[in-house]
C-alpha positions as CSV (number, residue, x, y, z in Angstrom):
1,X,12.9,-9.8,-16.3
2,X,13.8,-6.0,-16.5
3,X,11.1,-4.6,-17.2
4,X,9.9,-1.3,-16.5
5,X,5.3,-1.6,-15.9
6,X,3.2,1.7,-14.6
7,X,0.1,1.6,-13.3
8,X,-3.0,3.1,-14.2
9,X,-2.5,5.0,-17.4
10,X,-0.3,8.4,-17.3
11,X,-3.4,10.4,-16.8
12,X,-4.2,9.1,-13.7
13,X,-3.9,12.1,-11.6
14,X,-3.8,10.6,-7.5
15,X,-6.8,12.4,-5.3
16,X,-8.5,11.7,-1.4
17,X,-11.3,10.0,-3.2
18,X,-9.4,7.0,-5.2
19,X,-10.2,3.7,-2.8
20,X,-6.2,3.1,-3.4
21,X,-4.9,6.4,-1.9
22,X,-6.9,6.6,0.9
23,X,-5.5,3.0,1.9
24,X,-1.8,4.6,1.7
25,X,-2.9,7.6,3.4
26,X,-4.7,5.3,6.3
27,X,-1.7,3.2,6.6
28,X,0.9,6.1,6.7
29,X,-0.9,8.6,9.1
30,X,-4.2,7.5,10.5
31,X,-7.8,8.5,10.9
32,X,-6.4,11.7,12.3
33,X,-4.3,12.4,9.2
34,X,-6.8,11.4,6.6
35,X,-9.3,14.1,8.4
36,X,-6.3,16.7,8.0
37,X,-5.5,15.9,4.4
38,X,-9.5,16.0,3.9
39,X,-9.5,19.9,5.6
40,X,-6.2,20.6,3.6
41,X,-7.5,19.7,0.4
42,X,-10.7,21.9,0.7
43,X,-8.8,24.5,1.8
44,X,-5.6,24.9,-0.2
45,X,-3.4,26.8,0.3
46,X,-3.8,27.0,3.9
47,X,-1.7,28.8,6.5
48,X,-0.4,26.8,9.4
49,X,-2.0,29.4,11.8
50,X,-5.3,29.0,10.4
51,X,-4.9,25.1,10.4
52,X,-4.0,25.2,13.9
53,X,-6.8,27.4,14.5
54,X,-9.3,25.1,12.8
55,X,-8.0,22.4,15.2
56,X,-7.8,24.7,17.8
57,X,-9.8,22.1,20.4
58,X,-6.0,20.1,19.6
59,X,-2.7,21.2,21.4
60,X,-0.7,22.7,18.4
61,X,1.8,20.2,18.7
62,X,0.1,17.7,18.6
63,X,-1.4,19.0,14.8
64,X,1.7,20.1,14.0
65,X,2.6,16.4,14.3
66,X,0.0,15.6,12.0
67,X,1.1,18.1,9.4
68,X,4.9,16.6,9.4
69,X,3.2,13.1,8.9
70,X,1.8,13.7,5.7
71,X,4.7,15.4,4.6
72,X,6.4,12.3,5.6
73,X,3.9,10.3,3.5
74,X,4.7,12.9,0.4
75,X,0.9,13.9,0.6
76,X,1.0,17.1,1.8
77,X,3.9,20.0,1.6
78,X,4.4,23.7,2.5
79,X,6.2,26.8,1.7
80,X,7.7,28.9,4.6
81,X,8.0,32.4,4.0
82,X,9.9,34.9,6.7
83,X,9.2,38.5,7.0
84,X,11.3,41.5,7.2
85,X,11.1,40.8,11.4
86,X,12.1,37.5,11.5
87,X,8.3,35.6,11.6
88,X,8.1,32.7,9.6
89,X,4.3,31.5,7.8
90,X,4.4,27.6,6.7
91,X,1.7,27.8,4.1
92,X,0.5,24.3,3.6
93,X,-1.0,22.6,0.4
94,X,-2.0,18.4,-0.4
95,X,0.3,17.0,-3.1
96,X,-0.3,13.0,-4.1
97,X,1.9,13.2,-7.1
98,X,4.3,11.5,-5.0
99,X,2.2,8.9,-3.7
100,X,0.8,8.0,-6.9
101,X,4.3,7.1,-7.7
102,X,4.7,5.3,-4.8
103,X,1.6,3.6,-5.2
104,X,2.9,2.6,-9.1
105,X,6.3,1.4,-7.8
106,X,4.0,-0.9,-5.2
107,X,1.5,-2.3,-7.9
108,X,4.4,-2.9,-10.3
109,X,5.9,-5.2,-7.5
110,X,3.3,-6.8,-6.3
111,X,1.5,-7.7,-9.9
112,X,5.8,-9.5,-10.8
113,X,5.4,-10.9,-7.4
114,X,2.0,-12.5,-7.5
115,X,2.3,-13.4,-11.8
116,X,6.0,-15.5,-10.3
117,X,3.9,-17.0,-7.4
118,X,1.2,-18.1,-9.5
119,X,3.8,-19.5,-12.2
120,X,5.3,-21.4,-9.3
121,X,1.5,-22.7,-8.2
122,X,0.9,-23.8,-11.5
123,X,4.0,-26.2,-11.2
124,X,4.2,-27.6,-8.3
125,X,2.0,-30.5,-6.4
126,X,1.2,-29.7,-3.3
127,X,0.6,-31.9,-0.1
128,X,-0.6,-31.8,3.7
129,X,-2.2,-34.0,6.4
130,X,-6.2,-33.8,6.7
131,X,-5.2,-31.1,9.5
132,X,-3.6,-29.0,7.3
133,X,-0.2,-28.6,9.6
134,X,2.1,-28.1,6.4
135,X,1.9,-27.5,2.7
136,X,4.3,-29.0,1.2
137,X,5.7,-29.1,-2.5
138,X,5.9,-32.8,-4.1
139,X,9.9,-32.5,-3.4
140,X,9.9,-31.6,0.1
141,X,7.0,-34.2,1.1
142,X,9.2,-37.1,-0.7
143,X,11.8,-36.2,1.0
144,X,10.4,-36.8,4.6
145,X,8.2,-39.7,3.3
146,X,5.2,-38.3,2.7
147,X,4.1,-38.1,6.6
148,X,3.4,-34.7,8.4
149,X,6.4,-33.5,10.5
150,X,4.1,-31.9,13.2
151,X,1.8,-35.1,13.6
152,X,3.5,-37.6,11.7
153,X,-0.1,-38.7,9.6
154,X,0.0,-39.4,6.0
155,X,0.5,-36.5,3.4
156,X,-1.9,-36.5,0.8
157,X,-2.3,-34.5,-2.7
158,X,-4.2,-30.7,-2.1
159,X,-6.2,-29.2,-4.6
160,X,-4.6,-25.4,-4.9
161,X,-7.3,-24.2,-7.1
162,X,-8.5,-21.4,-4.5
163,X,-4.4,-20.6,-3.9
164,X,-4.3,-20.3,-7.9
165,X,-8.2,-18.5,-8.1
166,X,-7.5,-16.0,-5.5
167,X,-4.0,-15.2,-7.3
168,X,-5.5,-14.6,-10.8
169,X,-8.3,-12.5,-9.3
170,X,-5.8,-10.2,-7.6
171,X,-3.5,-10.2,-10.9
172,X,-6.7,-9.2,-12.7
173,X,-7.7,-6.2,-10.5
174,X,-4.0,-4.6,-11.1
175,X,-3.3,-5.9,-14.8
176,X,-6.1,-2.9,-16.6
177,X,-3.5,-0.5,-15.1
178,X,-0.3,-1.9,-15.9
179,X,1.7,-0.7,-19.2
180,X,4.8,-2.2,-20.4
């Protein structure tokens, strides 16, 4: 039960063109950040100042915002340097290292998760009314008499083939990168 799986092999190096990062970086900080991390990226290492200039149509905040969000989301990070008079420079650069590991830790979870479900598919009955209120297991639809406890019709046995079908397919698409 302990064991330790990574995804994709170890020299999978994260970038803005894998289908898998750009999900994460969607998710995490938006159209808006995924057109930042795309700049950042071509332009690495980047001042703030000429980030903010680049944007400059944006109120700095509000790109500044931005920036902190893909920190956030361990895609991006930045050096701050301070000169002799006090003036700070964020230098900014992309860095998915991090979020490949997320992204590991989150395929590692979700292939246990969906190899237990489809274990517990594969041993169970199912049943429902024709209008598909509930899906029971064989246990649970004994136990109230086989009738549906929204409309009180007769339960019969459901074919999970799809359920089971569109588990494997999903184990299959994250098994390839999966090492114990």
């Amino acid at each position: 039960m302990g064991t330790t799986v990574a995804i994709r092999g170890p020299d999978w190096k994260p970038t803005l063109e894998d289908p898998e990062i750009q999900r994460y970086l969607f998710e995490e900080v938006g159209e808006e950040g995924m057109e930042l991390a795309r700049y950042l990226q071509e332009n690495e290492p980047i001042s703030g100042v000429d980030v903010l200039e680049h944007y400059s149509e944006r109120k700095p905040s509000e790109v500044r915002k931005v920036l902190y969000r893909l920190m956030e989301a361990h895609a991006a990070e930045y050096e701050k340097d301070t000169d002799k008079a006090g003036w700070e420079t964020f230098t900014w650069r992309m860095d998915l290292d991090e979020v490949g590991l997320i992204l590991r830790r989150r395929w590692a979870d979700e292939l246990t998760h969906l190899q237990k479900q489809l274990k517990f598919e594969e041993d169970h009955e199912y049943y429902a009314c024709d209008s598909l209120h509930r899906r029971m297991v064989f246990e649970d639809a004994m136990d109230i008499g086989f009738h549906c406890p929204v409309c009180q019709e007769p339960m019969q046995p459901l074919d999970n083939q799809q359920v089971l079908e569109s588990l494997r397919e999903r184990i299959s698409e994250l098994e390839p990168y999966v090492t114990a």
